[in-house]
Kinemage of the C-alpha trace (Angstrom):
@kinemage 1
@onewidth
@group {chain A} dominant
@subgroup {mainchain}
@vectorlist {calphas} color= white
{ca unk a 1} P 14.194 -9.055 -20.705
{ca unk a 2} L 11.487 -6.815 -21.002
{ca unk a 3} L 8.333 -7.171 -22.390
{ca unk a 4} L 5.779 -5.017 -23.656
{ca unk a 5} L 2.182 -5.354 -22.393
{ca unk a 6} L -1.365 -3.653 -22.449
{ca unk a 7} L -3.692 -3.435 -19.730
{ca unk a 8} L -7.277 -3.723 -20.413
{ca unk a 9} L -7.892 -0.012 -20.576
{ca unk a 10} L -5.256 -0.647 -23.392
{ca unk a 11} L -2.271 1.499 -21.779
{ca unk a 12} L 0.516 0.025 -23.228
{ca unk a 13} L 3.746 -0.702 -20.665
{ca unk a 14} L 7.247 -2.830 -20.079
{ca unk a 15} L 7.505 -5.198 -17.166
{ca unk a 16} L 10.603 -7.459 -16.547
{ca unk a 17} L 8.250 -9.410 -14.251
{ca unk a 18} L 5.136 -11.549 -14.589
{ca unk a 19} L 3.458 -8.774 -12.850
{ca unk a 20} L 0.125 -7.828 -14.700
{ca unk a 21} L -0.399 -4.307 -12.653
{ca unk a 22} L -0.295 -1.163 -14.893
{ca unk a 23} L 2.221 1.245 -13.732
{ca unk a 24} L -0.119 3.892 -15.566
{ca unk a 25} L -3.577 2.532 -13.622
{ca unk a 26} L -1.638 2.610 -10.321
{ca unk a 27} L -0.415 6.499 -11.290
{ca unk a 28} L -4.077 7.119 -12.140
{ca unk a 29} L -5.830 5.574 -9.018
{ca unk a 30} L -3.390 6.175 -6.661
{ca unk a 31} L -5.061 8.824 -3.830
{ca unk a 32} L -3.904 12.755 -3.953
{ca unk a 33} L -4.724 12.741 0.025
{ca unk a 34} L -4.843 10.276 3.334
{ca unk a 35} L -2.230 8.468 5.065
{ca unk a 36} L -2.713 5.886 1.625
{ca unk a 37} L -1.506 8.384 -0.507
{ca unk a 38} L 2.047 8.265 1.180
{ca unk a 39} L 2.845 4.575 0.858
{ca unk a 40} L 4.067 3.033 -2.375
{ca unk a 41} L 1.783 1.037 -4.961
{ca unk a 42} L 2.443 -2.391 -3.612
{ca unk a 43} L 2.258 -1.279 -0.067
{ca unk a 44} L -1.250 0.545 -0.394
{ca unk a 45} L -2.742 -2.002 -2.544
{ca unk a 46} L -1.738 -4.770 0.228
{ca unk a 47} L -3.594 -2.886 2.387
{ca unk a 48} L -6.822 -2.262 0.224
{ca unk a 49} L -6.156 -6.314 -0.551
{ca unk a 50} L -7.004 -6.375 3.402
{ca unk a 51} L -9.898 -4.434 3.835
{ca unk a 52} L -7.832 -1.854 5.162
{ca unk a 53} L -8.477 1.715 4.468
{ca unk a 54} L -8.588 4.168 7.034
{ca unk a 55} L -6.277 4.661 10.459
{ca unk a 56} L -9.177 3.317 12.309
{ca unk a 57} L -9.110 0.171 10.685
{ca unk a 58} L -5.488 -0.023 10.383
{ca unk a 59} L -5.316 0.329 14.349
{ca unk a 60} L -7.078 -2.858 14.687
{ca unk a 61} L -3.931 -4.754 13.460
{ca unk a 62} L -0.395 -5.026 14.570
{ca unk a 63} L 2.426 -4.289 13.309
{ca unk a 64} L 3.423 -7.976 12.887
{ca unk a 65} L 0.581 -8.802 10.932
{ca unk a 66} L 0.756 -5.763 8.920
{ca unk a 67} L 4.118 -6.632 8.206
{ca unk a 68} L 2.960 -9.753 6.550
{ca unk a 69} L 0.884 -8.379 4.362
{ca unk a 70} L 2.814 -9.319 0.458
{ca unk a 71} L 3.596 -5.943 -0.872
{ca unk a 72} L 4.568 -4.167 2.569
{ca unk a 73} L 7.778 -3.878 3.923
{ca unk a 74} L 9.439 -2.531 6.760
{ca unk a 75} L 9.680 0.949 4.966
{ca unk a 76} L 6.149 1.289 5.185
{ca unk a 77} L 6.045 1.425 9.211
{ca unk a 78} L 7.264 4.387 10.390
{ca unk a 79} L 4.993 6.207 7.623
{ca unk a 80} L 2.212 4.159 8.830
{ca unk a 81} L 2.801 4.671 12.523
{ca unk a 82} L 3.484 8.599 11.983
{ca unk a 83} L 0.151 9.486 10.758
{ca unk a 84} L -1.767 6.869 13.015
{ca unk a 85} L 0.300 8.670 16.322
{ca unk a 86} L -0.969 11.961 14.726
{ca unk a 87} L -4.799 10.409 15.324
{ca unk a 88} L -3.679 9.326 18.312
{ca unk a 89} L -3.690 5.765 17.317
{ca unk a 90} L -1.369 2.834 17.227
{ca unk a 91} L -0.647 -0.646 16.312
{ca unk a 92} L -2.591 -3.499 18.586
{ca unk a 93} L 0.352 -4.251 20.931
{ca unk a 94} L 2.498 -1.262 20.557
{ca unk a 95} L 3.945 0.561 23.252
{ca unk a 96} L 3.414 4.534 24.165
């Protein structure tokens, strides 16, 4: 069942879940640029939940522990390792 809630900035939304995020706030913050502005919601905001917002700080975990981050999945890598590889960066640990 859905149910009809309101954010604090009063947008009004449905969510099957107990999940208080705003579909419109994520729309409104998410970035028009940057390797964060190809992920998904959840899997950029698990990363911002981590302190993590640029390559450079993203190379300083691997891809284990990025992988355990609530919110990002396995879908998330190869977008993630692309545009690290393109700043000729990688994942602690990872080969080539």
């Amino acid at each position: 069942m859905k149910i009809l809630k309101t954010c604090d900035k009063g947008h009004k939304f449905y969510k099957s879940s107990d999940c208080p995020t705003c579909p419109i706030c994520e729309a409104e913050r998410k970035p028009k640029d940057g390797f964060l502005s190809l992920l998904s919601a959840p899997a950029r905001r698990a990363l911002e939940n981590n302190n993590i917002a640029t390559l450079e700080e993203l190379a300083n975990h691997s891809e284990k522990e990025i992988l355990s981050f609530h919110g990002l999945g396995k879908s998330s890598i190869p977008i993630l390792k692309n545009a690290m590889k393109e700043q000729g960066l990688s994942f602690i640990g990872a080969e080539g």
